[in-house]
N, C-alpha and C positions, 0 to 999 in steps of 0.2 A: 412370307408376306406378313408385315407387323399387323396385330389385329385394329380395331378401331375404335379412337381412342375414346370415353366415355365423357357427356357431357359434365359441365360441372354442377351446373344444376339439378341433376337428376343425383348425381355424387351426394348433392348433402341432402336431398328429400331423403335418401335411402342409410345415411348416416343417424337423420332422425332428427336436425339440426333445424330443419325448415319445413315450412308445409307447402303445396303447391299452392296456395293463394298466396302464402308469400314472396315465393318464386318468380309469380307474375304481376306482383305488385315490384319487384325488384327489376325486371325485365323492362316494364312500361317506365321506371324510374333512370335506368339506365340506355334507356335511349335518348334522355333528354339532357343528361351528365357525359355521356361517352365513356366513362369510365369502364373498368373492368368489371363482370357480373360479381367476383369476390370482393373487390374493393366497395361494392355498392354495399351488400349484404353484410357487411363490416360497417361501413357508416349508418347504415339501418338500424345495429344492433340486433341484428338475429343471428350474426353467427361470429364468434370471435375468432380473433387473427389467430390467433396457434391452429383452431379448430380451421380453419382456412386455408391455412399453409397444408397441416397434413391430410387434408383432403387433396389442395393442389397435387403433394408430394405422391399420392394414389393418381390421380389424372394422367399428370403425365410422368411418374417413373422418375423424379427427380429427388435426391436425399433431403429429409428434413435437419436439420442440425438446431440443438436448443443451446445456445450462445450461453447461457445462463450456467450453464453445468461443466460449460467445456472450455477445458486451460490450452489455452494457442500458445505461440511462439513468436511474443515482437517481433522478433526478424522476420519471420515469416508474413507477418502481417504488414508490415512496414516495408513490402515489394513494391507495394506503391503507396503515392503519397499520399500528404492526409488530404488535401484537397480535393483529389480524385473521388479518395472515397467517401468524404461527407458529398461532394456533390452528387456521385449515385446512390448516396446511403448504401454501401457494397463494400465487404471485408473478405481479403486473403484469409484462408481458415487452413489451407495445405498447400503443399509445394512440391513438387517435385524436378526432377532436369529438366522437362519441355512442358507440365503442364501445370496450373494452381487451381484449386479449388477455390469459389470465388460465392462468398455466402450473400444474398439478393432478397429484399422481400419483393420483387419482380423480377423470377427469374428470364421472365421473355422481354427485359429493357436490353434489345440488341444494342442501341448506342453506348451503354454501361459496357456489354461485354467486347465491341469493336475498342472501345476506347482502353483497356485493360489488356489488351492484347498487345495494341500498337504500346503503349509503354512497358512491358512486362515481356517484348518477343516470345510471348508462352501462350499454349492455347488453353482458354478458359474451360470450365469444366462449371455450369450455374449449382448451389445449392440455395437450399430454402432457412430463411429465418426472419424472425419478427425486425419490422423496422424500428423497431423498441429497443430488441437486445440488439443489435446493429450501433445502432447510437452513441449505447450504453459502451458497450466494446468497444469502438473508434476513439471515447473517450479515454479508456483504462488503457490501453494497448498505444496509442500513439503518447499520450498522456498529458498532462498540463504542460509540461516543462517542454513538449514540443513547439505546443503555439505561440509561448513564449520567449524559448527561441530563438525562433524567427523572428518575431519583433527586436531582440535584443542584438541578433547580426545585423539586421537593418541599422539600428541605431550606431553599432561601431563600425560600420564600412567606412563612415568619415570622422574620426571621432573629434578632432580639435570643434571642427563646425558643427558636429551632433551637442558637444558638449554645451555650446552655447544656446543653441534652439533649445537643449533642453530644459535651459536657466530659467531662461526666456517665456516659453510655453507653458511650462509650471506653473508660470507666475504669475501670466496674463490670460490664463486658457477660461476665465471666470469670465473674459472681458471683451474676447474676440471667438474667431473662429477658428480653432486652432485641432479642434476634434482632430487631425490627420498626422499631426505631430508625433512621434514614434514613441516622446514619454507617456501622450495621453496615451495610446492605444494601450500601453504594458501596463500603466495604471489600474483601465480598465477592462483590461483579459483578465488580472491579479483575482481582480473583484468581482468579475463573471464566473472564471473558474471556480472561486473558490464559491460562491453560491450552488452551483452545479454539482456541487463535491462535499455538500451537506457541511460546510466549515464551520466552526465556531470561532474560532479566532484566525487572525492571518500577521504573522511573525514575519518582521524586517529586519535582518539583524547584519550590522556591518560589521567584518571583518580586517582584518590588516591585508590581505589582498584581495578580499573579493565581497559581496552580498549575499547573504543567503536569506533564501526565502521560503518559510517554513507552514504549514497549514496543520490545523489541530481540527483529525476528526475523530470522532466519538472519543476524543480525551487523549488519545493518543498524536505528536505531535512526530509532521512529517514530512521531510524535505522537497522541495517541489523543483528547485535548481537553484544556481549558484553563479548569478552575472557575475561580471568585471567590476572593480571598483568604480571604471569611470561614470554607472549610472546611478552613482550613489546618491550625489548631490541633487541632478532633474527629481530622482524618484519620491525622496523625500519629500523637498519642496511640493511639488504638485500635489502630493495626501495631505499637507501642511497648509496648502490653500481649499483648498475641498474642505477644510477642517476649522477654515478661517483662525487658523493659526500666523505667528509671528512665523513668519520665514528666518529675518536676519537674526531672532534667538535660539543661537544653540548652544547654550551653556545651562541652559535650566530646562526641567523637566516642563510638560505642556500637555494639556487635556482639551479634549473638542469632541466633534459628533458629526457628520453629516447624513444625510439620507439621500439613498437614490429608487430609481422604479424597477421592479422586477416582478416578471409575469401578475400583471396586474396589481400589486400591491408593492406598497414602500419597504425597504431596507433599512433601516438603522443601522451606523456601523458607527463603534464610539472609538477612540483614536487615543490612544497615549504614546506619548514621545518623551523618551527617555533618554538624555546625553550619554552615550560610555568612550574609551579611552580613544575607538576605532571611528566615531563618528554616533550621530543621533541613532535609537535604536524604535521602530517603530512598533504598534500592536496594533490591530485592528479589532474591536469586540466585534462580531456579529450578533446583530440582535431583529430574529424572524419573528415580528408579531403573531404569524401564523404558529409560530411553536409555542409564543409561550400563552396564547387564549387555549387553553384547555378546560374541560369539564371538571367536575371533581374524579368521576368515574376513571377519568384518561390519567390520573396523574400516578397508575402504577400502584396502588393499595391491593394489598389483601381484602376478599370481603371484611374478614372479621376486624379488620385494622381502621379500614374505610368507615364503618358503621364508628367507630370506637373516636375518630377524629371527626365525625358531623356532630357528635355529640356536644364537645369542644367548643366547637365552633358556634354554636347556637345559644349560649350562654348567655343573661342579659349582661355581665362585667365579667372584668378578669382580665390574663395577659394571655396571650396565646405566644410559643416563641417556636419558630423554623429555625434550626441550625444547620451546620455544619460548611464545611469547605468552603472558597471560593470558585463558583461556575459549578454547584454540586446540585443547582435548580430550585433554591429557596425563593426565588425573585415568582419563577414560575407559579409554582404552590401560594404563596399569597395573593397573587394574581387572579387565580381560580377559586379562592374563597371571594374576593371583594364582586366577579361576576356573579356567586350564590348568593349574595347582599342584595334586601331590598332598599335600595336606593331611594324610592320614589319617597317611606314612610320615615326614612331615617339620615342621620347629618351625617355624611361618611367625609370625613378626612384623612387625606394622607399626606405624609412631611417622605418625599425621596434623594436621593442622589444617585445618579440621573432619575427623571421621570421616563419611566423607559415606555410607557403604553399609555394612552389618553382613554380618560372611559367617561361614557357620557353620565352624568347624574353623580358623579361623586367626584371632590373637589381638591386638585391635588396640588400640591407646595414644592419648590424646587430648590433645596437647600444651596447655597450658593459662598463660600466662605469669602470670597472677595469684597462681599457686604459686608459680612458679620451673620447669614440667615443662617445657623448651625442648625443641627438637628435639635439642640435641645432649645434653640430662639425660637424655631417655627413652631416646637409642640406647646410651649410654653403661650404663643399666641392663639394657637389653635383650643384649646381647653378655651379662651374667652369664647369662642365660637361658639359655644353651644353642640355639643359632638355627642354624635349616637358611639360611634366607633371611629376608632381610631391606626390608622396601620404606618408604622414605623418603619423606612426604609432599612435601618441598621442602625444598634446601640452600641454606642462606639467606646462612650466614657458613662463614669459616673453621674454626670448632672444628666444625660439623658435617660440612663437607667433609673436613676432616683423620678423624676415627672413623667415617667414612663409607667413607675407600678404606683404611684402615687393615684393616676390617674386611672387606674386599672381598679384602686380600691375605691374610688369617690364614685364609679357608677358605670364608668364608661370598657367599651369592649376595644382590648389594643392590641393588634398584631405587630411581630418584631419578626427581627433576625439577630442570631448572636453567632458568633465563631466558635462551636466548642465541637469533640469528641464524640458525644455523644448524650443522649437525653438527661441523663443525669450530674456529668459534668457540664449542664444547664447552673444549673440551682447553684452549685459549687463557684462557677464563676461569678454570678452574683452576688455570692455573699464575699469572694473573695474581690470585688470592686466595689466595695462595701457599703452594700447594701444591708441594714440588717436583719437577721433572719425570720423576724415574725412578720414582716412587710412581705420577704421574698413565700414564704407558707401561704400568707395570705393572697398576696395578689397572684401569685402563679397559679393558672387550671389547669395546663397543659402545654407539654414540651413536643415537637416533633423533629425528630435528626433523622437527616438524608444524606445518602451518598447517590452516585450515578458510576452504574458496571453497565458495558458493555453486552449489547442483545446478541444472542447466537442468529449469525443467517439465517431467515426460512427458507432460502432458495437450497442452501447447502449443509442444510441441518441434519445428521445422521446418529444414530443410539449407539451406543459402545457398553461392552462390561466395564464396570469401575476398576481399579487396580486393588490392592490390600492397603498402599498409602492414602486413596482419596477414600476405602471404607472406613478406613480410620480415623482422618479428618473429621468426615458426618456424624462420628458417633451414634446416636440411637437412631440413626436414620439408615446407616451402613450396610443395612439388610437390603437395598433397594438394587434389582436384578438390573437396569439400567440408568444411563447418564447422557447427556448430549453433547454436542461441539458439532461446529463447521467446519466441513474440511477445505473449505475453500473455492470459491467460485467470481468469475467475474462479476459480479454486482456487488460483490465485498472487496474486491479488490485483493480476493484469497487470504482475507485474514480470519475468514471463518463468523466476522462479528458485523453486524449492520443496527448502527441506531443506540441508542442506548436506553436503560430502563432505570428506575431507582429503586433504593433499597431504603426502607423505613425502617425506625424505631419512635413509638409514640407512648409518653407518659401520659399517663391523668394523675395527675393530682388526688388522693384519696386522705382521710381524716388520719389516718395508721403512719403514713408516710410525714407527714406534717408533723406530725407529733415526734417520730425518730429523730429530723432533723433539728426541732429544737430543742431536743435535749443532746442534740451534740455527738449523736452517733456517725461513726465512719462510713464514707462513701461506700465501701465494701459490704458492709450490711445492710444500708440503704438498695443497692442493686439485688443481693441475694432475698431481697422480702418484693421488690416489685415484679422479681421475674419470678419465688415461687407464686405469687397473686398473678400468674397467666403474660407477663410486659413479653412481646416477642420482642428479643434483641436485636438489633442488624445482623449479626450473623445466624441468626434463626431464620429470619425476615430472605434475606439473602439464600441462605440453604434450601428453603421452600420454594424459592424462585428456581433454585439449581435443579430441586426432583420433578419442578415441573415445565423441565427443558426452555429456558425463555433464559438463561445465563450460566455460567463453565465457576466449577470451585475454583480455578484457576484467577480468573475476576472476582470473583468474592475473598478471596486472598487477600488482595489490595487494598482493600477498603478495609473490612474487619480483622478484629483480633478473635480464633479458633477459642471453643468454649468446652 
């Protein structure tokens, strides 16, 4: 005779979870919700859902499973369809000849396991898991390129007539009601998914037979599926009017922006269209205002590096310059200084291209070459302004570098960005866009070069011994008894990496250094006097992020050159 099963309430007083007045604040609450006494105590916030499940999983005798850690088998999971299982929130996890394990954050929703049964002829077996990693899993496992798909068979079951509504819809979906059109939906799955999927950019790229369509996450770019030629044309055009683009030009290159709404806040997505041999090739920027308002603290500094650029930055004149790569987060990091500005007591100017974030109390110029407003017209205007500081979207040429440290030495504090290597090959670049060198000494106070590696999973982050090749690599760090990396988990998508982090190297400008370069000493000497004076190098910067598990030598690879 089974014994008798124990309440669930009593379950979590005795786990420690809850106190009996909560219990009965929970009880009186869930008579007036109808909900489940766990579901209440979860919306309560007294007891979390993990903590929940494997209480349940003690109640009644049913397996926990943490989706988070554990690698399934598409096919397996793909027993049934994705529709099914978004609408019970319920994932295949095992399979066997007659029966599937069938993962539930409600393992008692009979209608879920009736309904799984009738399409699967197999008897279901409930386990337990968060309707979080649920989600997260229906997502990885069936994957983007399912939902789209689907939409992209719909659109070729008739294709002469698809093709035309496609034209069509693209082109007037601004104007009517056409939201149901097959190009809008794949448009906007492209656009959903790829928000969902942490994307930075989203690649259109046309082929001699087909479309490929490619997503960049944490800098790594990754194919998502591969239509038919025939939706080349709809596809295009419709991002082209969202982008309030020229449709019938496709012989020249073409720039635009639009914005849509997501989970409460707007999207920015900046668009370039590119002609090549196979047809227009499109880019999508993503730009999350949510990522790039960050603190100073959030922007991935060492203490000691952090303390060493507030310095910098606090200066009454001077130039300050962000370098390195395209998409390597310098837009980010100036961003985060102009929020540590007080605005209220000072004239802050900024000259962009794009203006990618509106801030209130400081006043920002949107470089536009179709006028004539260059970077170097607008700062040239801006100086009449009256300017506490100054922040330079990008120096691109000489005339904006020259009224750039011009202005840097008449009083004012000016933030840039330059394309270079490294902190050093700052200075180097200036003077070889010739500037000359007792202006670059003078107005330069500090340099800061970034790159962006790849964050190791926390979900799936584990310690390993180093090899004799990666002790080698570290040099005077070689001694350290461990290393980290992900081995791979479904919220990485098993690449071991989620998110990425930056890697600094930051100059100050000191009297010793000024003095080398204008008497003409080599770059090489220059480096070997600021790093023994303490400068951590990107691959210093980087290696210290490696020993303290937050990124792989493997990614610091990439980025830096071995010292």
């Amino acid at each position: 005779m089974r014994g008798k099963i124990p309440r669930l309430g009593d379950l979590f007083i005795e786990e420690g979870f809850i106190t009996e007045n909560q219990l009965q604040e929970a009880l009186r609450l869930q008579k007036v919700t109808k909900e489940r006494l766990g579901q209440v105590l979860v919306s309560m916030g007294y007891v979390k859902e993990e903590d929940f499940l494997r209480t349940l999983e003690r109640q009644l005798n049913i397996e926990y499973i943490d989706l988070k850690v554990t690698k399934l088998d598409s096919q397996v999971v793909q027993t049934i369809p994705r529709y099914l299982a978004e609408r019970h929130v319920a994932l295949i996890v095992a399979r066997d000849a007659d029966k599937v394990k069938l993962a539930m954050a409600d393992p008692l929703n009979v209608l879920a396991i009736d309904d799984v049964e009738l399409v699967t002829g197999m008897e279901v077996e409930p386990v337990l898991a968060t309707e979080e990693d649920i989600e997260l899993a229906i997502r990885r496992y069936y994957g983007v390129a399912d939902k789209l798909q689907g939409i992209v068979a719909d659109m070729e079951k008739g294709q002469q007539e698809v093709r035309g509504q496609m034209e069509m819809a693209a082109a007037l979906a601004d104007d009517i009601e056409v939201e149901d059109a097959p190009i809008i939906r794949l448009v906007n799955s492209i656009i959903e998914q790829a928000l969902k999927n942490r994307v930075s950019d989203i690649h259109i790229e046309p082929m001699e037979n087909r479309v490929r369509i490619r997503y960049r996450i944490d800098g790594v770019l990754q194919e998502v599926m591969t239509p038919s030629k025939n939706i080349q044309g709809g596809l295009i055009s419709r991002i082209k009017i969202m982008a309030d683009l020229d449709i019938s030009e496709k012989r020249l290159p073409q720039d635009g922006r639009f914005t849509i709404p997501y989970e409460e806040r707007e999207i920015d997505l900046r668009v370039s269209v590119l002609p090549t041999i196979f047809g227009e090739k499109i880019v999508l920027r993503v730009l999350d205002k949510k990522n790039m308002l960050v603190n100073m603290e959030g922007l991935g500094f060492l203490p000691d590096t952090l303390e060493l650029f507030k310095h910098m930055i606090i200066k009454p004149y001077g130039m300050v310059l962000v370098t390195g790569p395209t998409g390597c987060g310098k837009t980010t990091t100036l961003y985060s200084i102009l929020q540590n500005l007080d605005a209220q007591e000072k004239n802050i100017v900024t000259v962009e291209n794009p203006v990618e974030y509106r801030f209130d109390g400081i006043n920002q110029v949107q470089v536009n070459y179709k006028t004539g407003m260059t970077f170097a017209m607008g700062l040239r205007a801006i100086l009449r302004q009256d300017p506490n500081i100054i922040m330079v979207g990008e120096i691109r040429d000489l005339e904006t570098a020259q009224i750039a440290i011009r202005a840097a030495l008449t009083g004012h504090l000016v933030f840039s960005t330059l394309h270079t290597n490294d902190a050093l090959g700052t200075i180097t670049r200036l003077i070889d866009m010739g500037i000359d060198n007792f202006l670059v000494t003078s107005g330069v106070v500090g340099v800061v070069s970034q790159r962006l590696v790849r964050r190791i999973c926390p979900y799936c982050k584990e310690s390993y011994v180093p090899s004799e090749a990666e002790r080698k690599l570290m040099g005077d760090k070689g001694e350290t008894e461990m290393l980290y990396r992900g081995k791979g988990c479904s919220l990485c998508n098993d690449t071991g990496y989620l998110g990425r982090i930056p890697v600094h190297e930051v100059l100050e400008m000191r009297q010793s250094y000024r003095e080398m370069i204008l008497e003409g000493q080599s770059a090489d000497q220059i480096q070997a006097a600021v790093v023994a004076d303490g400068m951590r190098t990107l691959w210093l910067d980087g290696l210290e992020k490696t020993l303290r598990g937050e990124t792989t030598l493997r990614e610091l690879l990439k980025i830096a050159a071995v010292e």
